[in-house]
DRENTI-908770 format. One line per field, with one value per residue: residue number from 1; residue in one letter; y, z, x of N, C-alpha, C in turn. Coordinates in nm, 2 decimals. Layout:
BEGIN
resi <- [NUM, ...]
resn <- [A, ...]
n_yy <- [Y, ...]
n_zz <- [Z, ...]
n_xx <- [X, ...]
ca_yy <- [Y, ...]
ca_zz <- [Z, ...]
ca_xx <- [X, ...]
c_yy <- [Y, ...]
c_zz <- [Z, ...]
c_xx <- [X, ...]
***
This chain:
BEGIN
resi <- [1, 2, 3, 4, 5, 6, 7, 8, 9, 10, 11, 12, 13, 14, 15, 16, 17, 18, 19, 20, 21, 22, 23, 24, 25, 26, 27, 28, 29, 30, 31, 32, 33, 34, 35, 36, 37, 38, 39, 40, 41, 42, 43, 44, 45, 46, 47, 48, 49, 50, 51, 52, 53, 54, 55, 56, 57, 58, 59, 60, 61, 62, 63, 64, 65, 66, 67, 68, 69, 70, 71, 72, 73, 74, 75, 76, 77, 78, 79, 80, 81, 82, 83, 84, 85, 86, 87, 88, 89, 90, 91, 92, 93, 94, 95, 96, 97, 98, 99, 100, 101, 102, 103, 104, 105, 106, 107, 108, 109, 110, 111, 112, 113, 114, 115, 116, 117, 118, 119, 120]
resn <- [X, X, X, X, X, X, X, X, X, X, X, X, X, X, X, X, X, X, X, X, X, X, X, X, X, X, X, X, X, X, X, X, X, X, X, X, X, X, X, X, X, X, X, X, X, X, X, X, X, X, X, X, X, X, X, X, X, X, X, X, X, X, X, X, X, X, X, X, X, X, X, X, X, X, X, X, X, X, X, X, X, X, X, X, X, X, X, X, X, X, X, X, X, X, X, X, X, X, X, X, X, X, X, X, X, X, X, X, X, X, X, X, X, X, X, X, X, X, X, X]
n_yy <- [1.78, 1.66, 1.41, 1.52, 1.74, 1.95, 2.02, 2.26, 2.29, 2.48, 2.52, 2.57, 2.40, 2.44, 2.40, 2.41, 2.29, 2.04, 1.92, 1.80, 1.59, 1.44, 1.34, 1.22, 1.02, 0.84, 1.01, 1.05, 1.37, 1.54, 1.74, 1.78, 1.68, 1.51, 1.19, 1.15, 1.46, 1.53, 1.35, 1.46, 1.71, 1.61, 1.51, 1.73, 1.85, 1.70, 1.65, 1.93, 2.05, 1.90, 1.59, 1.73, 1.83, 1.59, 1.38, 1.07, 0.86, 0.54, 0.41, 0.44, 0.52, 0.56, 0.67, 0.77, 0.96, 1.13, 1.34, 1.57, 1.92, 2.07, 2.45, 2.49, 2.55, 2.31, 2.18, 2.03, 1.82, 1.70, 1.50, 1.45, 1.13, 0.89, 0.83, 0.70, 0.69, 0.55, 0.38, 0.57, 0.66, 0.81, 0.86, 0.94, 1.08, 1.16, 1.40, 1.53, 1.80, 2.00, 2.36, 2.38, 2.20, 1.92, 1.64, 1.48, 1.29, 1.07, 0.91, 0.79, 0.81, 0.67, 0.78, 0.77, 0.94, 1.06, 1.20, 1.24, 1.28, 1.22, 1.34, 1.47]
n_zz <- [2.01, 1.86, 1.81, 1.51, 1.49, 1.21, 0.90, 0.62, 0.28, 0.03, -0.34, -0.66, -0.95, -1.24, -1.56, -1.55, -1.30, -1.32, -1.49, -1.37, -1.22, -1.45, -1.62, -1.38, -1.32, -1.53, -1.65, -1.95, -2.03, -1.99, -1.94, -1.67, -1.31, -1.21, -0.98, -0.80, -0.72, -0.57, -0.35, -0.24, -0.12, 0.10, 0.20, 0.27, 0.40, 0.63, 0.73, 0.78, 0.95, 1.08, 1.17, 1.23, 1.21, 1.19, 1.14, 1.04, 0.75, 0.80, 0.72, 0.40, 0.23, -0.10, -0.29, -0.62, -0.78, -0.97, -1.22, -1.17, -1.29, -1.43, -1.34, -1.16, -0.87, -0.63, -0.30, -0.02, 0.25, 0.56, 0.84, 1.20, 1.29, 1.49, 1.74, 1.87, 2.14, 2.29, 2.14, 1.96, 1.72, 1.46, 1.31, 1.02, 0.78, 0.44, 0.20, -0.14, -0.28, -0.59, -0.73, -0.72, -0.53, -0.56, -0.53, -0.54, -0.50, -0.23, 0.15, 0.36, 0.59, 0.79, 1.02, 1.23, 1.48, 1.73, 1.93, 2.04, 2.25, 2.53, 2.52, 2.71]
n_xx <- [0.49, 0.21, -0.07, -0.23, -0.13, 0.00, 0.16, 0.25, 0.31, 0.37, 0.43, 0.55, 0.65, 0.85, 0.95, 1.27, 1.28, 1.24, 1.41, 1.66, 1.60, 1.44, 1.63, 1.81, 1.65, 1.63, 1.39, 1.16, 1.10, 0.83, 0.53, 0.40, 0.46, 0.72, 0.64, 0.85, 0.97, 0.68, 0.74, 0.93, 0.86, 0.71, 0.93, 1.09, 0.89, 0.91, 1.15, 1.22, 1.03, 0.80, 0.87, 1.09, 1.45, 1.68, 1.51, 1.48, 1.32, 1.12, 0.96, 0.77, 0.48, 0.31, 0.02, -0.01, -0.30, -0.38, -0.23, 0.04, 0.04, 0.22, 0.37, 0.15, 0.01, 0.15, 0.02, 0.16, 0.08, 0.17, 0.05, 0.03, -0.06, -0.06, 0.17, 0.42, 0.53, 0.76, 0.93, 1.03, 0.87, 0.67, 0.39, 0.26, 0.01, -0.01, -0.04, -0.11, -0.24, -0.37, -0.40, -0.67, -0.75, -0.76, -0.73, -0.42, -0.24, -0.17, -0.08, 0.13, 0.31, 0.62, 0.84, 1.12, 1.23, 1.47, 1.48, 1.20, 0.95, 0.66, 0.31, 0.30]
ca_yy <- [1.72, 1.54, 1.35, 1.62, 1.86, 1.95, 2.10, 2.21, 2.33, 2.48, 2.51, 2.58, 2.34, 2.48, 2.28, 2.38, 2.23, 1.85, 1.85, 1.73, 1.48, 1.38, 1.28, 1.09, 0.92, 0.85, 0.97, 1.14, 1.49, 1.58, 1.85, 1.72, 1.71, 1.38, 1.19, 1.19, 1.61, 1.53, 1.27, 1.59, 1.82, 1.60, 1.47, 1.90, 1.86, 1.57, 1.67, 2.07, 2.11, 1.79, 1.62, 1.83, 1.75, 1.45, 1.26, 0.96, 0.75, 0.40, 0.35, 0.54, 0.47, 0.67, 0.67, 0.89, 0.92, 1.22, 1.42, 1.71, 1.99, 2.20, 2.59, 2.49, 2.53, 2.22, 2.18, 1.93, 1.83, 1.60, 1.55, 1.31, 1.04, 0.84, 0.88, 0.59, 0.72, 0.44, 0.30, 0.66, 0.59, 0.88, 0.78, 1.06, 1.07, 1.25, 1.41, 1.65, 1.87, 2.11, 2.46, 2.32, 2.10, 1.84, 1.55, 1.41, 1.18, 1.03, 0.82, 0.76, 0.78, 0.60, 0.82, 0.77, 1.04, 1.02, 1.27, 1.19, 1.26, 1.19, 1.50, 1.50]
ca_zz <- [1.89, 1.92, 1.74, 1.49, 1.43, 1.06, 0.84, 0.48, 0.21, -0.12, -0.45, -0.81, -1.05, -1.35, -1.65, -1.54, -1.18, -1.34, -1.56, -1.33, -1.17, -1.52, -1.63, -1.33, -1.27, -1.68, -1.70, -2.05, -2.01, -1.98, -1.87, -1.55, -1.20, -1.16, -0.83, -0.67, -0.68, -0.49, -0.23, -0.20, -0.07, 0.15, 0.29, 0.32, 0.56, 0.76, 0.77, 0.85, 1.00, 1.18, 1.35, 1.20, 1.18, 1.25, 1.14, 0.94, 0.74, 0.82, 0.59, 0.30, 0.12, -0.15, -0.45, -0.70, -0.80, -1.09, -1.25, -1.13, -1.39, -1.43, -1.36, -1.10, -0.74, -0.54, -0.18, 0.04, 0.35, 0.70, 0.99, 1.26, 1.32, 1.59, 1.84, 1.94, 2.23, 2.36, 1.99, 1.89, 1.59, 1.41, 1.16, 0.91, 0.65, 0.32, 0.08, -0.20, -0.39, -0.67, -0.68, -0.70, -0.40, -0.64, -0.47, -0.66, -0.43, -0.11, 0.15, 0.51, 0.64, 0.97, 1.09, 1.36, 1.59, 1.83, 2.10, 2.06, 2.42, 2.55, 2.54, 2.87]
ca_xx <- [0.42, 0.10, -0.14, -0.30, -0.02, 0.00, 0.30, 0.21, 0.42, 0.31, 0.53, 0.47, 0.71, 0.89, 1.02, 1.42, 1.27, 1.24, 1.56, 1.78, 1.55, 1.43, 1.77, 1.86, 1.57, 1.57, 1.24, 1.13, 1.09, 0.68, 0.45, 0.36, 0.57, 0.75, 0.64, 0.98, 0.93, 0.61, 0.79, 1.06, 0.83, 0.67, 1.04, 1.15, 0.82, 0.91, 1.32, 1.28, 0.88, 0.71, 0.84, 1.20, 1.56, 1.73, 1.39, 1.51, 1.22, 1.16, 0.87, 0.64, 0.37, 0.23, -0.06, -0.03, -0.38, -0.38, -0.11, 0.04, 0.06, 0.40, 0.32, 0.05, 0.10, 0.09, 0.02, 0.17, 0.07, 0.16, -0.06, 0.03, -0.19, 0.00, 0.29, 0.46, 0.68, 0.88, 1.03, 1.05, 0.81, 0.55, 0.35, 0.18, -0.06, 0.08, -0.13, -0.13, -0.35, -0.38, -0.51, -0.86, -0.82, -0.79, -0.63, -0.33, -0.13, -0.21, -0.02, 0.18, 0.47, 0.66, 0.94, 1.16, 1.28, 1.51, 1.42, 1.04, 0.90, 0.60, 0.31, 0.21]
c_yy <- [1.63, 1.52, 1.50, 1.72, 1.82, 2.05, 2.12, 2.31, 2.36, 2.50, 2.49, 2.53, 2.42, 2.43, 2.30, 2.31, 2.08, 1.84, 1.79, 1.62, 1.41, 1.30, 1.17, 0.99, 0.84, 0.82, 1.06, 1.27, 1.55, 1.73, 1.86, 1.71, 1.59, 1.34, 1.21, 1.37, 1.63, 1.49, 1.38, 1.67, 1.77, 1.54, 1.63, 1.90, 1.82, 1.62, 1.79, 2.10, 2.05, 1.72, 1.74, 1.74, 1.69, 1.33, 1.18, 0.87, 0.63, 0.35, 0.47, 0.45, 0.55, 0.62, 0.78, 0.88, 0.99, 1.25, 1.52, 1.80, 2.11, 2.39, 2.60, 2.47, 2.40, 2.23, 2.07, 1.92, 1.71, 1.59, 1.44, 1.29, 0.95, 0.85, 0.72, 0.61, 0.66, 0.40, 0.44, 0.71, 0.72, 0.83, 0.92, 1.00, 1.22, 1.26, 1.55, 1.70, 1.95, 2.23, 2.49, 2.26, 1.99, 1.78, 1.49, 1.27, 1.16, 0.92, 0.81, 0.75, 0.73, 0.65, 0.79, 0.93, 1.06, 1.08, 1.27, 1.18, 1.24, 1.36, 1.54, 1.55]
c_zz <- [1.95, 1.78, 1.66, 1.42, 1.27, 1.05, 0.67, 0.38, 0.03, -0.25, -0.64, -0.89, -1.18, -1.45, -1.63, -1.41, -1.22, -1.45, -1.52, -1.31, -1.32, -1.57, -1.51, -1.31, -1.50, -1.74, -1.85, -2.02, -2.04, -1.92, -1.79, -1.43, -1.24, -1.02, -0.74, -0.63, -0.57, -0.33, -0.17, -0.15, 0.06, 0.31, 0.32, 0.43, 0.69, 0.86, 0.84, 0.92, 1.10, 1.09, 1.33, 1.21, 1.25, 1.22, 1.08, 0.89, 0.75, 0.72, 0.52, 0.23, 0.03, -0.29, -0.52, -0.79, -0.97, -1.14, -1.18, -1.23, -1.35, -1.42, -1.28, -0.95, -0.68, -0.38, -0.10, 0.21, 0.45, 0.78, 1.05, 1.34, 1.42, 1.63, 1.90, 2.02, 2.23, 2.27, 1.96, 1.76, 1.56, 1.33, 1.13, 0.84, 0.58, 0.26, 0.01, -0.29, -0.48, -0.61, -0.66, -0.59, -0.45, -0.54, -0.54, -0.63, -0.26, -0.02, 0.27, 0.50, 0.77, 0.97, 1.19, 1.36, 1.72, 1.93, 2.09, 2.22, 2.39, 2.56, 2.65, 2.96]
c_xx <- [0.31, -0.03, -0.24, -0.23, 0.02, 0.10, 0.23, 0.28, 0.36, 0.39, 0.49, 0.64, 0.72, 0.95, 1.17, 1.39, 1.26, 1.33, 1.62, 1.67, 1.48, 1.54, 1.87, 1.79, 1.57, 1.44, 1.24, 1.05, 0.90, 0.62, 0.38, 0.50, 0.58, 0.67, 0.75, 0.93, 0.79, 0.67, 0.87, 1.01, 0.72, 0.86, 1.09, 1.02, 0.88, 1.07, 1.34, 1.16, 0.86, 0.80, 1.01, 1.32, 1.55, 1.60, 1.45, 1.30, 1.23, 1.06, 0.75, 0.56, 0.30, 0.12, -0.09, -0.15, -0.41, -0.23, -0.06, 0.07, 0.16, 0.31, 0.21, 0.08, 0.04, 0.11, 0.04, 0.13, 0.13, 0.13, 0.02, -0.06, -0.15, 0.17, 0.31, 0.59, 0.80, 0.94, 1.05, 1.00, 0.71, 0.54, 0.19, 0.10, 0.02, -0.02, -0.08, -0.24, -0.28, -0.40, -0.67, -0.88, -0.82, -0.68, -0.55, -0.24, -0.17, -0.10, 0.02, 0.30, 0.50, 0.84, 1.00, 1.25, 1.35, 1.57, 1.31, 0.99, 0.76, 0.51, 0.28, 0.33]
***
């Protein structure tokens, strides 16, 4: 893994796809994704892609700038932006888009990893 490496994951939301998470999060039922369903397809990056299992998060950040619209595919992405060997530490930027390219949510993550070598 090294500074740069990208993971990206695309997915088109269905209204039986936010039943469950509407009801436990008790959100009211809309025609738009929730953000958790966003955060979920950026943690299926982090957990099975980059940097892959065994990641645990230590910190996120996200802004959800637009909506996302049910029946529309979104695209998630993770790049990493720094490697911090010796603590075991990555730290991503998170973003997603539409099928326009429209940006909907932006943001960072700080992973630990704990076989994180060095790339050299």
């Amino acid at each position: 893994m090294k500074v740069g490496d990208s993971a990206t994951i695309t997915r088109t939301f269905r209204h039986h796809d936010i039943c469950d998470i509407v009801e436990l999060c008790g959100l009211v039922a809309k025609r738009e994704v929730p953000g958790p369903l966003i955060g979920a397809m950026w943690s299926t990056l982090l957990g099975c892609h980059l940097p892959g299992p065994g990641t645990l998060y230590v910190q996120q950040e996200t802004q959800h700038l637009r909506t996302a619209a049910l029946h529309e595919p979104l695209t998630a992405t993770v790049e990493v932006t720094r490697l911090q060997t010796e603590r075991h530490l990555v730290e991503l930027t998170t973003r997603c888009v539409n099928s326009e390219g429209t940006l909907l949510a932006e943001g960072s993550a700080l992973v630990y990893v704990k076989y994180l070598t060095s790339p050299c």
